[in-house]
N, CA and C of each residue as an Amber inpcrd file, in Angstrom:
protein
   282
  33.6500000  -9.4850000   4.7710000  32.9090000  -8.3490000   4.2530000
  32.6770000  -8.4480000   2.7470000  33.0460000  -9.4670000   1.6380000
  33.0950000  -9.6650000   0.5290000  31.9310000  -9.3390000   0.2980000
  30.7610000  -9.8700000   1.0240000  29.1200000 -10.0100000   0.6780000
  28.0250000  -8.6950000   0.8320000  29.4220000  -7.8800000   1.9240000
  28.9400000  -6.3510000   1.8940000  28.6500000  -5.9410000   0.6000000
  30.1880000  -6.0740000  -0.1290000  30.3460000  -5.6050000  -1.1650000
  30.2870000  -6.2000000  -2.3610000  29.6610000  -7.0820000  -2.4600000
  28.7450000  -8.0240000  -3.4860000  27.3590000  -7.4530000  -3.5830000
  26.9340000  -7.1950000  -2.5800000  25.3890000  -6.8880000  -2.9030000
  25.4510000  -5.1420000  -2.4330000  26.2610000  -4.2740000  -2.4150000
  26.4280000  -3.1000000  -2.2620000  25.6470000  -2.2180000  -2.9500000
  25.2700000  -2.0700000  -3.8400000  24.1390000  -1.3540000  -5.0420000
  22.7220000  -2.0260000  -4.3220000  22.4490000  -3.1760000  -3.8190000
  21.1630000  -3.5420000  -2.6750000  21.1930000  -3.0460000  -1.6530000
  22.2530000  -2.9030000  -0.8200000  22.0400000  -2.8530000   0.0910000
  22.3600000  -0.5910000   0.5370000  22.1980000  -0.3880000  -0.6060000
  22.4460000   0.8280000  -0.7160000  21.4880000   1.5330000  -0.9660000
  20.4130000   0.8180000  -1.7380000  19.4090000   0.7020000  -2.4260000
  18.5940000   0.9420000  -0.7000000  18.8810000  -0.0800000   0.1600000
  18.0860000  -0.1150000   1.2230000  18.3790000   1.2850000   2.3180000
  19.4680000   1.6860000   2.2690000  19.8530000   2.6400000   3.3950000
  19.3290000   4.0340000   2.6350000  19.1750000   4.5530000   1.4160000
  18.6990000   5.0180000   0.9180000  17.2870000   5.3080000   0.9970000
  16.3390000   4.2570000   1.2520000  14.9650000   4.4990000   1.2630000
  14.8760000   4.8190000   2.7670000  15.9350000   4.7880000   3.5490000
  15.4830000   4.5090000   4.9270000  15.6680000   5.8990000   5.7160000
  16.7150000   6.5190000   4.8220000  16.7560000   8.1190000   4.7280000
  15.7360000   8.3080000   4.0930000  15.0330000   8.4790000   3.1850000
  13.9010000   9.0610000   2.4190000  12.9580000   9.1060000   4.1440000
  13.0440000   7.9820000   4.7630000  11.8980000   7.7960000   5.4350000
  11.9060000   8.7270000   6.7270000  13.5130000   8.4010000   7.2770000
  13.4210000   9.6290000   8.1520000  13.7910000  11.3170000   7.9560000
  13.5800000  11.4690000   6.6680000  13.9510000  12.7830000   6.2870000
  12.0590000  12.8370000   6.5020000  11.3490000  12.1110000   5.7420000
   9.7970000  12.2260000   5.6690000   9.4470000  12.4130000   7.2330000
   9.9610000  11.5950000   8.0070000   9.1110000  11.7550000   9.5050000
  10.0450000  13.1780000  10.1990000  11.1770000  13.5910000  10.1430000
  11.3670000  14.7430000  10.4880000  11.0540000  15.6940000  10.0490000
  10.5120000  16.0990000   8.9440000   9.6700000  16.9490000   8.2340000
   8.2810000  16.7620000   8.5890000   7.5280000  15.9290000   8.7570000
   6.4420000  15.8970000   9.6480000   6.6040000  16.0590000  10.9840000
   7.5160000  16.2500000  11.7810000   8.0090000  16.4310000  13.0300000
   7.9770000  17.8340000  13.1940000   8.5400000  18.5920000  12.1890000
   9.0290000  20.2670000  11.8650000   7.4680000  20.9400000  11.3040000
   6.5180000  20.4830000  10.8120000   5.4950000  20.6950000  10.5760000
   4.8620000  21.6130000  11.5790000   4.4640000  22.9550000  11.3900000
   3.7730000  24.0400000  12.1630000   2.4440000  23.1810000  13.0740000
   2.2090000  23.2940000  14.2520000   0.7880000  22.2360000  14.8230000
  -0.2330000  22.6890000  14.0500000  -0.5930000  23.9810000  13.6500000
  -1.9750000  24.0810000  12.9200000  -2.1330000  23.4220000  11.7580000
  -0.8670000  22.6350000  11.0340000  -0.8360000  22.2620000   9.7320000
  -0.5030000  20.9280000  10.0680000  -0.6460000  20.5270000  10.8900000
   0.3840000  19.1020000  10.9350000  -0.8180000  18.2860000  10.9180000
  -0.3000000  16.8930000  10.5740000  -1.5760000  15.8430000  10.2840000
  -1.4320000  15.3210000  11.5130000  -2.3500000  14.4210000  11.5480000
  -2.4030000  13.3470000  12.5340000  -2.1200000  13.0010000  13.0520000
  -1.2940000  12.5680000  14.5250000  -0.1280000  11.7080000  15.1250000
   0.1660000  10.5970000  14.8930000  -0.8090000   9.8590000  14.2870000
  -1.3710000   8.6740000  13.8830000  -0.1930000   8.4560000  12.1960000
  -0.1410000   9.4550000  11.9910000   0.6410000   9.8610000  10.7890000
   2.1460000   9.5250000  11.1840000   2.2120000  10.3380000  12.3300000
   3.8360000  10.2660000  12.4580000   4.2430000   8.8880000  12.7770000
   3.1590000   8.4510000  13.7060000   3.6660000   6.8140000  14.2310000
   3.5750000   5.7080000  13.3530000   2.8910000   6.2030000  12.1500000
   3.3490000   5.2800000  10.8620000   4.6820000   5.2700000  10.2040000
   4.9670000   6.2500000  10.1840000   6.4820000   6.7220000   9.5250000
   7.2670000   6.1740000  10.3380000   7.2990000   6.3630000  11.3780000
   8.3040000   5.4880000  12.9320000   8.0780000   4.1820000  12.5170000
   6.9600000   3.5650000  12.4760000   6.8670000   2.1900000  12.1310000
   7.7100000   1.8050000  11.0410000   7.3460000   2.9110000   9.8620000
   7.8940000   2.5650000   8.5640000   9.6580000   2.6850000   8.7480000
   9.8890000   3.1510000   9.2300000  11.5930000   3.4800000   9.4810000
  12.1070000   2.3840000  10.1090000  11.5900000   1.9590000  11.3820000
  11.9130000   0.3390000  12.0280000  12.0500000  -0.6520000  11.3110000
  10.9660000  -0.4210000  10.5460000  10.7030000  -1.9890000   9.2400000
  11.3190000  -2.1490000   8.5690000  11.8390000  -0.9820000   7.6570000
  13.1440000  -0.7590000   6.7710000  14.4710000  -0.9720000   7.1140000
  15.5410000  -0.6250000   8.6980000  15.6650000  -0.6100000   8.8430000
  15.9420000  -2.3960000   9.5520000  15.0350000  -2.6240000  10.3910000
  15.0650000  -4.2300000  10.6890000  14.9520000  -5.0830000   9.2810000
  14.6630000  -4.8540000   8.2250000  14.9250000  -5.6960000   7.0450000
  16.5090000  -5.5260000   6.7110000  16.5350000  -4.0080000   6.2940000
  18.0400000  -3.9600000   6.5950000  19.1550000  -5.3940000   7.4980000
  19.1480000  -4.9940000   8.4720000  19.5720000  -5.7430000   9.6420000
  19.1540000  -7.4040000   8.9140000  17.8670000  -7.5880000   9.1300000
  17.9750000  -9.1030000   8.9170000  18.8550000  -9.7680000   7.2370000
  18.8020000  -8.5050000   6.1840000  19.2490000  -9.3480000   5.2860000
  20.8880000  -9.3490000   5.4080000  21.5990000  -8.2020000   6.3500000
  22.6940000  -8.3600000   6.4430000  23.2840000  -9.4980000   7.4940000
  22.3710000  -9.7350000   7.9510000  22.7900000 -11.0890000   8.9520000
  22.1250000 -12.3610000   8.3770000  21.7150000 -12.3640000   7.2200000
  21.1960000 -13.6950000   6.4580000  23.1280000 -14.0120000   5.3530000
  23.3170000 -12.9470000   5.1150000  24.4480000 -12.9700000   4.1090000
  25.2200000 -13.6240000   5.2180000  25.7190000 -12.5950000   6.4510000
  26.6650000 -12.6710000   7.4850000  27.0710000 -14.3820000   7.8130000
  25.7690000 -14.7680000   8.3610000  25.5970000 -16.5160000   8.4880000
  26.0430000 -17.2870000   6.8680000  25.3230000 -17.1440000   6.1570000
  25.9700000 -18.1980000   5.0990000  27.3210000 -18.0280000   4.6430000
  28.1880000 -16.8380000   4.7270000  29.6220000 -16.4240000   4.0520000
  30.3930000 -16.5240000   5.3220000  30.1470000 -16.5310000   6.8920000
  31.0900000 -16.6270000   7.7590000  30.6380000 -18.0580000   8.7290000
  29.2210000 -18.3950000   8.8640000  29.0220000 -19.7730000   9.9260000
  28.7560000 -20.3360000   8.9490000  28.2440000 -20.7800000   8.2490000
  27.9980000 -21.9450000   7.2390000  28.9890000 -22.0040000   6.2200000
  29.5090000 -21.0740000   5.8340000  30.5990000 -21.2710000   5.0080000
  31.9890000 -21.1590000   4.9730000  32.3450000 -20.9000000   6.8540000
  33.6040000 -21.2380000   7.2240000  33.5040000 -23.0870000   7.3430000
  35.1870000 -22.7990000   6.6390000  35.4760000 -24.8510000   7.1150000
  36.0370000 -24.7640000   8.2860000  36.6940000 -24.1910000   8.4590000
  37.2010000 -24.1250000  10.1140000  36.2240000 -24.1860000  11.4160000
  36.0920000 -25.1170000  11.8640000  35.1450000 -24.8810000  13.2000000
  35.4560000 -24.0440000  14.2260000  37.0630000 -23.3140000  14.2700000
  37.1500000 -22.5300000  15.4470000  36.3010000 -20.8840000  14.9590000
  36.6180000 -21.3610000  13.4530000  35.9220000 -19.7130000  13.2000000
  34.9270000 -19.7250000  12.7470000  33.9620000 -20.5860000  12.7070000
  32.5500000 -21.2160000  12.9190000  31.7250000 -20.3630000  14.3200000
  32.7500000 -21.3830000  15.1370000  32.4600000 -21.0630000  16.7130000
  32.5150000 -19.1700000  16.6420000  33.4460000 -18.8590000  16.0260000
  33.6170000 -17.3430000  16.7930000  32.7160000 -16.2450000  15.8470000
  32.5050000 -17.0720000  14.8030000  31.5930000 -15.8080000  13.8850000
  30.0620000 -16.0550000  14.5290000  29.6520000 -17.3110000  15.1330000
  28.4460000 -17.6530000  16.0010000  28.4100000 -16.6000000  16.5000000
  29.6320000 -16.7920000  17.7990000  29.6370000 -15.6890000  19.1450000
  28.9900000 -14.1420000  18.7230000  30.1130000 -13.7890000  17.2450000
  29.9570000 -12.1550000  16.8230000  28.1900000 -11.9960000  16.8000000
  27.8610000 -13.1800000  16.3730000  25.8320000 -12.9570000  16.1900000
  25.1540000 -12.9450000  17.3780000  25.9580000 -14.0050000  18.2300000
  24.9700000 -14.2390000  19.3700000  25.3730000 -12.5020000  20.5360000
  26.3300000 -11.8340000  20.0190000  26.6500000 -10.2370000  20.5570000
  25.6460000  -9.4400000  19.9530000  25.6070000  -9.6390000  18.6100000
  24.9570000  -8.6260000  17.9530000  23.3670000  -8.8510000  18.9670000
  23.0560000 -10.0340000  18.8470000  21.4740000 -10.0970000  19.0350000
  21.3680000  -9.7510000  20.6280000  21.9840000  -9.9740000  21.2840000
  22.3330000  -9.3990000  22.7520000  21.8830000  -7.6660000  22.7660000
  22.7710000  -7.5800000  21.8700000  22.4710000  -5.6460000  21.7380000
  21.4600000  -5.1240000  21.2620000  20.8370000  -6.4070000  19.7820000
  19.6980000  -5.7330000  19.4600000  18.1340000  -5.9450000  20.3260000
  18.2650000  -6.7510000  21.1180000  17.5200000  -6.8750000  22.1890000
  17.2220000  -6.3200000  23.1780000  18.3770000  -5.4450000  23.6700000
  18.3740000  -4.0240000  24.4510000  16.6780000  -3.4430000  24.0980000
């Protein structure tokens, strides 16, 4: 977790905008229908929240790989920090 907390002010930076985003699409959600924009509107914000969110995700599993599979010397814990990814991506595939 060192790399959590190496880049913590980034990656804080990121969970931060990602609230901005769904505070923005639930407030367009709460929006009265005679006043509300577009739907077209909301399904941008959904988009925009995924994107943020999956960047999220990918840069924490770019760190994850170089500080635990590429930069373990041990091959048994090579092998097992693999496995922890090849779980994660299992789930995020759901």
């Amino acid at each position: 977790m060192a790399h959590v907390h190496r880049n913590r002010k980034q990656l804080l930076t990121r969970v931060r905008r990602i609230g901005g985003q769904v505070a923005a699409l639930e407030q367009a959600l709460n929006t009265p229908e005679g006043e509300a924009g577009d739907c077209a509107d909301v399904l941008v914000q959904v988009a925009a929240v995924r994107g943020a969110a999956h960047s999220l995700l990918m840069e924490l599993l770019h760190e994850h790989l170089q500080e635990h599979v590429v930069g373990a010397e041990d091959p048994a814990q090579r092998a097992a920090e693999a496995e922890v990814l090849v779980e994660l991506l299992r789930r995020y595939g759901k």
